[in-house]
N, C-alpha and C positions, 0 to 999 in steps of 0.2 A: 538932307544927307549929313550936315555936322552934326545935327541934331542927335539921328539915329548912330553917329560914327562915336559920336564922346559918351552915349548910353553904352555902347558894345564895348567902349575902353572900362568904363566906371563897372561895370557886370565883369570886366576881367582880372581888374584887381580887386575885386571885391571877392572874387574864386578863389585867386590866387593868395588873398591873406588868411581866405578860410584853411585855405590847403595849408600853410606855412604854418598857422595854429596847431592842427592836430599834427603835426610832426612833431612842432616841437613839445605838444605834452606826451606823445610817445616818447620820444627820447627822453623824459624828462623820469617819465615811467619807469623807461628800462634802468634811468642812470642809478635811478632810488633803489631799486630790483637787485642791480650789481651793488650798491654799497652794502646792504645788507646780506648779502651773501655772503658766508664765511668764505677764504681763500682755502679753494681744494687742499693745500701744501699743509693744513693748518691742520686738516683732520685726518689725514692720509698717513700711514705708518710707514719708514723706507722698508723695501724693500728687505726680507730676511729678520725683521724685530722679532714678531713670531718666536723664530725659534730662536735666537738669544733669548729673549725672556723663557724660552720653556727651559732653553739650556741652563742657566742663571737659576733657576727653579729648581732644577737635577743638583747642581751643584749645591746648593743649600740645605739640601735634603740628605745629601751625603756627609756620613759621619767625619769629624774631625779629628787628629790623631794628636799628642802629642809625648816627648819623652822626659820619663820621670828615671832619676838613678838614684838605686839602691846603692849605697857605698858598702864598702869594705868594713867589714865586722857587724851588719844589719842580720840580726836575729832572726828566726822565720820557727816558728811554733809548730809542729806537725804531728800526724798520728799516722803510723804506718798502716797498711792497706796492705803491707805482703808479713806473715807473720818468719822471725829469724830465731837461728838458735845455735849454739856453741859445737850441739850433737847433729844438727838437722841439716845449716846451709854448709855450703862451699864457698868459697874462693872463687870469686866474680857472677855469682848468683845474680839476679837483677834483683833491685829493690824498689819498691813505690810507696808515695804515702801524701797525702795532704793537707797544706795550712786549714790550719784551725781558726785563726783569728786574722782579717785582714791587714796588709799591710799600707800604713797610710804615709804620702812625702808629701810634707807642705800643703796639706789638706785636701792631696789629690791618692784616691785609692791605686795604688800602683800594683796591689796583687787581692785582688778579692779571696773571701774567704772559700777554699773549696779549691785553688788551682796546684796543680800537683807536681810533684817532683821526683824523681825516679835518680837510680844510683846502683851501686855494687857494694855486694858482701867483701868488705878487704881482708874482714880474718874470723875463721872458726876455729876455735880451739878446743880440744876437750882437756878435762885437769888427768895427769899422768897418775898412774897406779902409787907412787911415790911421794910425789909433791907437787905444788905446782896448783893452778885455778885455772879454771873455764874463761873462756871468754870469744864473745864477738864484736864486729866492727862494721861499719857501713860508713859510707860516702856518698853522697850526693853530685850527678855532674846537669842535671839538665831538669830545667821547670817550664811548663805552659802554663802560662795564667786561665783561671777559670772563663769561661765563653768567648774564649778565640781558639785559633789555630797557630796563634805565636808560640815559636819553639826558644828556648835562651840557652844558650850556653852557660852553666853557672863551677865557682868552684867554690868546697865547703871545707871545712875543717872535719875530722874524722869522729864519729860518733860513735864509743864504745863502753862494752860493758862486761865486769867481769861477775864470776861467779863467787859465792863466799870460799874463804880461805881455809885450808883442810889442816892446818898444821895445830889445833885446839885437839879436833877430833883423832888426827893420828897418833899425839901425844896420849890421850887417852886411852885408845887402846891399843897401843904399847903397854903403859904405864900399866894397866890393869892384867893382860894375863902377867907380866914381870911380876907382878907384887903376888900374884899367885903363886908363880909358881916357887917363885920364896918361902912361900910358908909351908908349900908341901915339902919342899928339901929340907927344911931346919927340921922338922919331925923325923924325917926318915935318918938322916945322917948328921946331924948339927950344925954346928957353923961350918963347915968345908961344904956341907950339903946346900945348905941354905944357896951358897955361893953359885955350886953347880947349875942349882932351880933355877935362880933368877937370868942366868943367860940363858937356858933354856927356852925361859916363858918370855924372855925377850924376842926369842928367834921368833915363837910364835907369833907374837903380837905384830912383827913384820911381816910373817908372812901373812896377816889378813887385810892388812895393809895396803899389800901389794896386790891383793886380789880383789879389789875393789877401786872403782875412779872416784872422782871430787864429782860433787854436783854440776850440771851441766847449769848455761845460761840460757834461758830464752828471753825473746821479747814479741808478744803476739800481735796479729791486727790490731790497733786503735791503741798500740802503745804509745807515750806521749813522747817527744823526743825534741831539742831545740838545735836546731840546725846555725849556723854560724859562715857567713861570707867571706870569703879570706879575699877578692877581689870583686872588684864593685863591678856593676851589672848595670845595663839600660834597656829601660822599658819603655817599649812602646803604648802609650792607653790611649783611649776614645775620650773625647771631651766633649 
């Protein structure tokens, strides 16, 4: 019976250490298993990253603005686009017309070549029967720069033009029938005649004068004109 009792103990721990072996190299397994395992938190994005980053993505993608000013007395080159005239416009006509040559500040273009400017006729004048010259005038008050929708308020200095001066030509013909008709009076009557003639051919020569205007002004589409800032101006540009 001790015999058979200390075999049935020895066959139990001998179970029991076999058992307590494969445990502990399963655990030993799983512990290896989990160290190498990344921790979930490590490859896991919180919650909403997505769309920050897509947001963040939109926003970079969106153009950036910033403001360049044009000051006070900055020149702007243009050719009109509405054609004017001394005989033709009125008094608050609309005008248009566009930079020719880009304007550049501090190496950032603040008005591309092509963006336009619109204004009014402030003066048509015709030259009088008498005396006097032709002339027109424009103003500029508002520009959009080329490829946006930006409107500016702007103010200019007045750009005009007169016609040539008629007081050459009206001397002329005065002076020409007068001296006429001088010399038809001294023939006919003498020196009292002469006298007669010449205010005669004076009267004449005014009245053709009178019956005729001074040359009118024009200035047609694609005329060149230099516009002038009298108060400085801020632009918006894309960067």
């Amino acid at each position: 019976m001790r015999v058979l009792t200390r075999a049935t103990m020895c066959a139990a721990v001998a179970a029991l250490s076999i058992a307590c072996g494969q445990g502990s190299a399963t655990s030993g397994t799983q512990a290896q298993t989990d160290l190498t395992r990344e921790p979930a938190a490590a490859t896991d994005k919180p919650a909403g990253a997505d769309k920050k980053e897509a947001a963040g993505g939109k926003m970079s993608d969106a153009p950036q603005w910033r403001e360049v000013v044009l000051p006070a007395g900055t020149t702007l080159p243009v050719a009109l686009d509405t054609s004017v005239g001394s005989d033709t416009s009125r008094v608050e006509d609309r005008v248009t017309a566009h930079i020719t040559k880009a304007i550049v500040v501090e190496g950032v273009t603040a008005l591309p070549e092509g963006s336009s400017v619109s204004g009014v006729v402030t003066d048509a004048t015709r030259a009088g029967k008498v005396s006097g010259t032709s002339r027109v005038a424009v103003r500029f008050h508002s520009l959009t720069p080329a490829q946006t929708d930006e409107r500016y308020d702007i103010a200019t200095s007045t750009v005009a033009r007169s016609g040539p001066s008629e007081k050459k030509k009206d001397a002329v013909k005065i002076a020409a029938p007068a001296a006429g008709g001088a010399i038809v009076g001294g023939i006919v009557g003498g020196k009292k005649g002469a006298v007669i003639g010449g205010a005669a051919g004076g009267g004449a020569g005014t009245a053709v004068v009178m019956s005729q205007r001074g040359e009118d002004v024009r200035l047609g589409r694609g005329a060149a004109l230099t516009l002038r800032l009298t108060e400085a101006v801020t632009i918006r540009v894309k960067t």
